[in-house]
C-alpha positions, 0 to 999 in steps of 0.5 A, spaced: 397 569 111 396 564 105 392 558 107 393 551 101 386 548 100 387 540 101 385 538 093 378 534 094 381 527 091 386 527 097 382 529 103 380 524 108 388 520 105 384 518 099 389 517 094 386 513 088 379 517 089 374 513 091 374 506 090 369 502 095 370 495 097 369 492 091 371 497 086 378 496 089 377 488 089 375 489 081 381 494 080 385 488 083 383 482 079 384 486 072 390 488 075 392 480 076 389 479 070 393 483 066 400 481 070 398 473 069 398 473 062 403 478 061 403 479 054 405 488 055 408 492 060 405 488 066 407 481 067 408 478 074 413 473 076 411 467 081 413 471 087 409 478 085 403 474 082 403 471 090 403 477 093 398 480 088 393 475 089 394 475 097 391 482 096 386 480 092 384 475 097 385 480 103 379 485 098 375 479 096 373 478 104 373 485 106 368 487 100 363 480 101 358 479 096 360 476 089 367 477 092 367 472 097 366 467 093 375 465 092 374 465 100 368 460 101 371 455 096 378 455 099 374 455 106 371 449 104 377 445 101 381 447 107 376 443 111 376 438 107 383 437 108 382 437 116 378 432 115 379 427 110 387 427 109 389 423 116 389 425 123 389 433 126 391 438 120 390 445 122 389 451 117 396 453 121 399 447 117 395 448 110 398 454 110 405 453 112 403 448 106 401 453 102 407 458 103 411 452 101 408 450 094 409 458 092 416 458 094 419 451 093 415 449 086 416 452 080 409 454 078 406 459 072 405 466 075 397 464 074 397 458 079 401 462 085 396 467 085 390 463 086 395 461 091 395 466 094 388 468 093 387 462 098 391 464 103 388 470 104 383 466 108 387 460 110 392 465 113 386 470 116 382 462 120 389 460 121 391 463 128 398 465 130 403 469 125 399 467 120 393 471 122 397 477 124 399 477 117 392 478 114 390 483 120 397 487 118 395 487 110 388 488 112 390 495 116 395 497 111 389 496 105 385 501 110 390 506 111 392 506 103 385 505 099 380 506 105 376 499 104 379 494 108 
């Protein structure tokens, strides 16, 4: 009988090695980095700078520390809004806002990854759909890279 060893970087559905909380949260900083400025062979549009900075927001929360602080400034700005705008402004609507400034206004790949780096935390306060978006890129982010 021929028994194949599993390689020891894949063991345990580790794919990219070990990469721990922060360690993927600065992999995907440099990443959006590097995707923003656009300047090689990795350059984001509007949509994919969203996208990338959601996920980097979804990393920052779960990797704590220095990494949380995008979520805490978003977290008080959203506050801010609730209570200071006019009336009852819930994170649901400051989301749906959000989602509707990165779909409908021409925005340079930079500004849309930060907004997408606080949607990762309007979403995951806001309740409802918004909130399983967050629990569902979170639980994919745990099965591919082990961290979330």
């Amino acid at each position: 009988m021929i028994t194949i060893a599993a390689t020891a970087g894949i063991q345990g559905g580790q794919i990219l090695g070990t990469l721990g909380a922060s360690g993927a949260a600065l992999a995907v900083t440099v990443i959006l980095v590097l995707g923003v400025k656009g300047k090689k062979k990795l350059k984001f549009d509007q949509m994919q700078a969203a996208i990338v900075g959601l996920i980097a927001g979804t990393l920052y929360a779960t990797a704590a520390s220095i990494w949380s602080t995008p979520g805490n400034v978003t977290a008080g700005l959203a506050q801010a809004i609730q209570g200071g705008v006019g009336g009852n402004v819930g994170m649901g609507a400051i989301a749906v806002c959000i989602v509707a400034i990165i779909y409908g206004a021409n925005l340079k790949p930079r500004t849309s990854a930060f907004l997408g780096i606080a949607a990762a935390s309007v979403f995951a306060a806001a309740g409802g759909l918004w909130a399983l978006v967050s629990t569902v890129l979170a639980s994919g982010l745990n099965q591919v890279l082990g961290v979330a």
